[in-house]
C-alpha positions in Angstrom: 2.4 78.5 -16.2 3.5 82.1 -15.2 1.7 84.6 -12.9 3.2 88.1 -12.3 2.8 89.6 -9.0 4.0 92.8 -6.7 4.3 94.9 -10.2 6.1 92.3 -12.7 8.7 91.6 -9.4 7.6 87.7 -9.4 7.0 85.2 -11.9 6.0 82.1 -10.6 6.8 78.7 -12.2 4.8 76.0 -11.7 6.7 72.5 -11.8 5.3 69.4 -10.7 7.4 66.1 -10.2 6.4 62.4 -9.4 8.3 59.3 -8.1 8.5 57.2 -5.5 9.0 58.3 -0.9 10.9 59.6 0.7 11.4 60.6 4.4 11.8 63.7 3.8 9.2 64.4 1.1 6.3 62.8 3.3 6.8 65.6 5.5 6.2 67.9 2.7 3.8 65.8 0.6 1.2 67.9 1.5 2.6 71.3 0.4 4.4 73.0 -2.4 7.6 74.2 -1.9 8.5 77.5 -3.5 12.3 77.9 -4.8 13.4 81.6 -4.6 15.6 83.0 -7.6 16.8 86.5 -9.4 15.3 86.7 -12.4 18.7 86.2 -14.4 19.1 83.6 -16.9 22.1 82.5 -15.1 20.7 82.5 -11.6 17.2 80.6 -13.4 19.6 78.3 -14.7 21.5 77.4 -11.6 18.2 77.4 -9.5 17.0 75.0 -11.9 20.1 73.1 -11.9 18.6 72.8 -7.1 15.6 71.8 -8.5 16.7 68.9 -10.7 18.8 67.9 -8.1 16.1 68.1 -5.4 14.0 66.1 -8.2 16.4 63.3 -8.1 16.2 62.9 -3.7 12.5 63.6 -3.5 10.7 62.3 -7.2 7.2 63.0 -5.3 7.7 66.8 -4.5 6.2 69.6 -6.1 8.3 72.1 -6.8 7.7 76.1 -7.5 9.9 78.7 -9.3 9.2 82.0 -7.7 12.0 84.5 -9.6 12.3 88.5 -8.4 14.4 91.8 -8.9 17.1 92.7 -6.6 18.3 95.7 -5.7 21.4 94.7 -7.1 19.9 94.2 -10.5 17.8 97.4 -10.6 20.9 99.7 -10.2 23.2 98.8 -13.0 25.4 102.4 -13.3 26.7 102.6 -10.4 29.9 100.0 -9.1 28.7 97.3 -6.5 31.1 98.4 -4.3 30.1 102.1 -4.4 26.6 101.0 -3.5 27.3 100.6 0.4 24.1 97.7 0.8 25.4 94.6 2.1 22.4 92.5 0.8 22.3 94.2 -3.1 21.7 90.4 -4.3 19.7 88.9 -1.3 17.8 91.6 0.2 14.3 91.1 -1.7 14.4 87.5 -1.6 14.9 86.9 1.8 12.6 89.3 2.3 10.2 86.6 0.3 11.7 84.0 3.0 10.0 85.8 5.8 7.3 86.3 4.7 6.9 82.8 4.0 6.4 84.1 0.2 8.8 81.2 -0.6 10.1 78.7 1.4 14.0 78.3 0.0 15.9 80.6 -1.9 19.0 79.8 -3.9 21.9 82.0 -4.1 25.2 82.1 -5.6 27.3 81.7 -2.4 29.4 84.8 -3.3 26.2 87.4 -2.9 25.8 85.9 0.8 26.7 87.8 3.5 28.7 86.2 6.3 26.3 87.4 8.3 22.3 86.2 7.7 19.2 88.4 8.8 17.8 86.2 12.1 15.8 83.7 11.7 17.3 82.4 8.1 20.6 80.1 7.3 22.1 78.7 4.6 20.6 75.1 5.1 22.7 73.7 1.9 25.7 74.4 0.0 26.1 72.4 -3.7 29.5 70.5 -5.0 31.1 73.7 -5.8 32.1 74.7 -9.7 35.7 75.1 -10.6 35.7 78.6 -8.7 38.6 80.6 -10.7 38.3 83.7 -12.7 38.4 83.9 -16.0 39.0 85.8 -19.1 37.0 86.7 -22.0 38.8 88.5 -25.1 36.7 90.5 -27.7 36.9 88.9 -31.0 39.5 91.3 -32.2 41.8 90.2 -29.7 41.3 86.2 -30.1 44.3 84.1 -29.1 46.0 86.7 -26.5 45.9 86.7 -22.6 46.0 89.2 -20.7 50.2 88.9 -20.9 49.9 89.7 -24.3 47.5 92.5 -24.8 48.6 95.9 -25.9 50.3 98.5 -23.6 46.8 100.2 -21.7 44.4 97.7 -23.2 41.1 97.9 -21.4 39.8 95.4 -19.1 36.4 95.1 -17.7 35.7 94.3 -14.2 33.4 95.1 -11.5 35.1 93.0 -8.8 37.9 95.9 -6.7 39.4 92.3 -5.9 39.9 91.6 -9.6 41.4 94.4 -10.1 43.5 95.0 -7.1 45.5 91.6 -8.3 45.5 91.8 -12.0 46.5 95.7 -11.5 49.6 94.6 -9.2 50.3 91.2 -12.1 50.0 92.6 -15.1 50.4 96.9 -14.7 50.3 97.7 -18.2 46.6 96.9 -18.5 43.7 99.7 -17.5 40.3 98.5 -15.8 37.4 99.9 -15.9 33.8 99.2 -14.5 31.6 96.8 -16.2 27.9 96.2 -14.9 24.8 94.1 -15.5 24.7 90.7 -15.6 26.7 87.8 -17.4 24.4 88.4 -21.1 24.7 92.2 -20.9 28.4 92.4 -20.0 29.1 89.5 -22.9 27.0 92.3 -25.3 28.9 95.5 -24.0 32.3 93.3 -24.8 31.4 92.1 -28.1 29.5 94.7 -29.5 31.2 98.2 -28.3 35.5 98.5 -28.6 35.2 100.1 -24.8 37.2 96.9 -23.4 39.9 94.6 -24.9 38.3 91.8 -22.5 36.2 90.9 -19.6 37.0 89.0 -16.3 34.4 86.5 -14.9 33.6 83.8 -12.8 34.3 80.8 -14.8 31.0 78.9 -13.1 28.8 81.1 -14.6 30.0 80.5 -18.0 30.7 76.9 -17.8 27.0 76.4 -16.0 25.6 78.5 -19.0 27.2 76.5 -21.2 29.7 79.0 -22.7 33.0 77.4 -21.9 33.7 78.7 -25.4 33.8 82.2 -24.6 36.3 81.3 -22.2 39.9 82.4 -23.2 41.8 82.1 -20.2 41.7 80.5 -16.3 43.4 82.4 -13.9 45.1 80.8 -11.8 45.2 81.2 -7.9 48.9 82.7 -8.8 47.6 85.6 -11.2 43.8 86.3 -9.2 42.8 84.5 -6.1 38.8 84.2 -6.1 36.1 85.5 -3.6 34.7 83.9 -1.0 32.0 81.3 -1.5 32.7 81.8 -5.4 31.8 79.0 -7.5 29.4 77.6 -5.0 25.5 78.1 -4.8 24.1 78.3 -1.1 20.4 76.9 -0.3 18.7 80.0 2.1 16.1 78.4 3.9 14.4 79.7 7.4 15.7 78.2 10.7 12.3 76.9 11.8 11.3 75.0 9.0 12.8 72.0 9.7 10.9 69.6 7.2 12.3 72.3 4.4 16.2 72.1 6.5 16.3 68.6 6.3 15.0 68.0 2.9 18.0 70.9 1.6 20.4 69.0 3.9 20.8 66.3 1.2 22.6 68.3 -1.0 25.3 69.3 1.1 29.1 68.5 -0.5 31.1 68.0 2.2 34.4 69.4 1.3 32.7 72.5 -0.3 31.0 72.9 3.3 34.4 72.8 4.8 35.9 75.1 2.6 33.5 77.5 2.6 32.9 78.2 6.4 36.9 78.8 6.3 36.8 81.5 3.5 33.8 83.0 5.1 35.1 82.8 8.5 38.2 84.7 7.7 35.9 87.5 5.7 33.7 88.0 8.9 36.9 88.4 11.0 38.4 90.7 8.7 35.2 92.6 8.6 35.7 92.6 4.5 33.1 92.8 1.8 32.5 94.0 -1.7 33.9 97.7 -1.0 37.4 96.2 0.0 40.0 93.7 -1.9 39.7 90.1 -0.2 40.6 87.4 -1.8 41.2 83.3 -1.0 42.1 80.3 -1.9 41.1 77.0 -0.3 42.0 73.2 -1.0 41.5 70.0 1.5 44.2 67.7 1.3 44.4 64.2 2.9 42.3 65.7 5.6 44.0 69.0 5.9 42.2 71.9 4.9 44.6 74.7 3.6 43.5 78.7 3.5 45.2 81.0 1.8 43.8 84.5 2.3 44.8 87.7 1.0 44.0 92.0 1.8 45.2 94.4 -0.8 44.9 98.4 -1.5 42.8 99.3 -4.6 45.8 99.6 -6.7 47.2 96.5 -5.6 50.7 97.6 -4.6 50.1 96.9 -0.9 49.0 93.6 0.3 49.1 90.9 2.9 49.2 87.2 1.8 49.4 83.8 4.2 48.3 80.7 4.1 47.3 78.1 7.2 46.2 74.7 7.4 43.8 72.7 10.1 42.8 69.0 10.2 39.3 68.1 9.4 37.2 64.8 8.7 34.8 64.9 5.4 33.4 61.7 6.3 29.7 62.3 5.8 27.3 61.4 8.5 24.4 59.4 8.0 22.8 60.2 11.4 21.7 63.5 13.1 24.5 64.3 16.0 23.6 66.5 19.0 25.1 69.5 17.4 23.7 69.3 14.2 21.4 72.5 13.9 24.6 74.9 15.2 25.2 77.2 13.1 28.4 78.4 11.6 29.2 81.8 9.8 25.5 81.3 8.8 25.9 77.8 7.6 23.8 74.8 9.1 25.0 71.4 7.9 23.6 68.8 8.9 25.6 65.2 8.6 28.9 67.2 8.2 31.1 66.1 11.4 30.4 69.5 13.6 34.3 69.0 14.7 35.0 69.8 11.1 33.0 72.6 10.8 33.9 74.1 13.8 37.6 73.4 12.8 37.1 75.2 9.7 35.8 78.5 11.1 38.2 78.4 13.6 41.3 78.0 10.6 39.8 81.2 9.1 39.1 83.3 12.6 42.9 82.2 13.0 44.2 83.6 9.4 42.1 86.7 9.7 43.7 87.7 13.1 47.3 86.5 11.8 46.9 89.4 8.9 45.2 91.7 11.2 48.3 91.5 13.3 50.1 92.2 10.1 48.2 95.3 9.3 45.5 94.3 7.2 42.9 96.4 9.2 45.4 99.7 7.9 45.0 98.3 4.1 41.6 97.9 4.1 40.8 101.1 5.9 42.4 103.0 3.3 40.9 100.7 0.4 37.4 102.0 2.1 38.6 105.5 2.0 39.3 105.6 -1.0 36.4 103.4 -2.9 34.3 105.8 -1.3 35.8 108.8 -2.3 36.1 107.5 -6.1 
């Protein structure tokens, strides 16, 4: 069933599941819960991918898709990081959140600033997807890289961290903008000879289905990812407690972990979409390793480290005293709070090692300029 409301900006649908109790559920028996998404195929198809999951923990709980336009997907000539909003993905349906329109909204962790409007946090994040970047070739091209393209081959991007790093590793290529989400920018590659190839997150493709499209990984060494990328978050509102614990389930420990760090070391750099930040995190016989990254727009300057902490990713089965703090907008629940707050302090400590390196003089130019392009 679909019902359009607010002018065509909500389509609402309905899903009903059945199955046996659940703590959780019986506190929600009683209502409907209603699952923010952008209208995207991709983001229906990873919000769909929450609900099945959510399906599986709670069999008896009725479920609603409610999907909307962002801001974000309404303005598609102009480069994300020329936009200046900090909520281009997020704005509209959190604004759905508070007005108890829907009651939890899922996001691709990358949109999510490290900083949440009050009252909301991310009450979940998902066993993340392999988070590299990756490569798509038009069809002419089939069987390069982007080490073997043709002197001042084209390469779409809309990421300033994309192509900071693949402008300092391989500095024969051009890029150039590419907007709209992951079906139009697929179309504008295969159908137009403006670009030689693409580069994407490899979770959207692979949670799509499309692996085939993909024609090369990059690895940390070539293009270091974005925060949060790979992961979806689970938005939810800080009161609702029945709808906080139900969410809580699908918390993956290690993805938790690594997570707080990246975002941790964003917030402390004060970075964003309109600068070049880039990470890479891995957890390691319970050492969790950062390795963060600034660079100008043209990649020739940069600052690079890496740092390590101890953590636990033992899951806990029962509530601790701590559980509802909050960190870099995260609540989760039955991950050790020690952990957590180990994690966030690993990237507050990374950030402030490159800030004494400079960073803060790299990105303030890589502002300058974005904004002046």
């Amino acid at each position: 069933m679909e019902v359009e409301l607010g002018g065509g900006h909500m389509v609402f649908l309905n899903c009903t599941y059945l199955g046996e109790n659940s703590a959780a559920h019986n506190e929600n028996s009683s209502r409907i819960i209603r699952v923010g998404t952008r209208k995207s195929q991709l983001a229906r198809t990873q919000t769909g991918s929450v609900a099945d999951m959510l399906k599986e923990l709670y069999p008896n709980a009725e479920l609603e898709i409610v999907a909307m336009t962002t801001t974000g997907d309404r303005i598609l000539d102009t480069a994300l990081s020329k936009i200046g909003e900090k909520s281009l993905f997020t704005k509209e349906l959190e604004t759905a959140l508070e007005k108890n329109e829907v009651d939890l909204v899922v996001h691709s962790l990358k949109d999510l600033p490290t900083t949440l409007p009050p009252g909301f946090t991310i009450g979940a994040i998902c066993k993340r997807e392999i988070p590299f970047d990756a490569v798509v070739l038009h069809p002419s091209h089939a069987g390069k890289s982007l080490e073997t393209l043709p002197e001042r081959s084209v390469v779409g991007t809309s990421s300033l961290r994309r192509a900071a790093q693949l402008r300092r590793r391989f500095p024969h290529l051009e890029f150039k903008d590419i907007r709209g989400n992951l079906n139009t920018r697929l179309k504008k590659l295969d159908e137009k000879s403006d670009y030689s190839a693409i580069v994407l997150a490899a979770a959207g493709l692979r949670r799509m289905g499309w692996e085939n499209r993909i024609s090369q990984i990059l690895e940390p060494e070539d293009c270091m990812y974005a925060v949060g990328q790979g992961a979806l978050g689970v938005e939810v509102r800080m009161n609702d407690t029945a709808v906080l614990d139900m969410v809580s389930a699908l918390n993956d420990t290690e993805t938790v972990l690594r997570c707080i760090a990246e975002r941790s070391f964003m917030k402390h750099l004060e970075g964003g979409c309109s600068v070049p930040v880039a990470v890479h995190t891995a957890i390691n016989e319970n050492q969790l390793y950062l390795t963060g990254a600034v660079y100008s727009l043209d990649g020739s300057d940069s600052l690079k480290d890496t740092m390590q902490i101890s953590v636990s990713t033992q899951t806990q089965d029962e509530d601790c005293s701590n559980d509802d703090f909050q960190h870099v907008g995260i609540t989760a629940k039955r991950i050790p709070h020690h952990s957590q707050a180990a994690a966030e302090k690993l990237g507050m400590q990374l950030a402030n090692l490159l800030l004494s390196k400079g960073a803060k003089e790299i990105l303030t130019v890589a502002r300058q300029l974005n904004d002046t392009r």
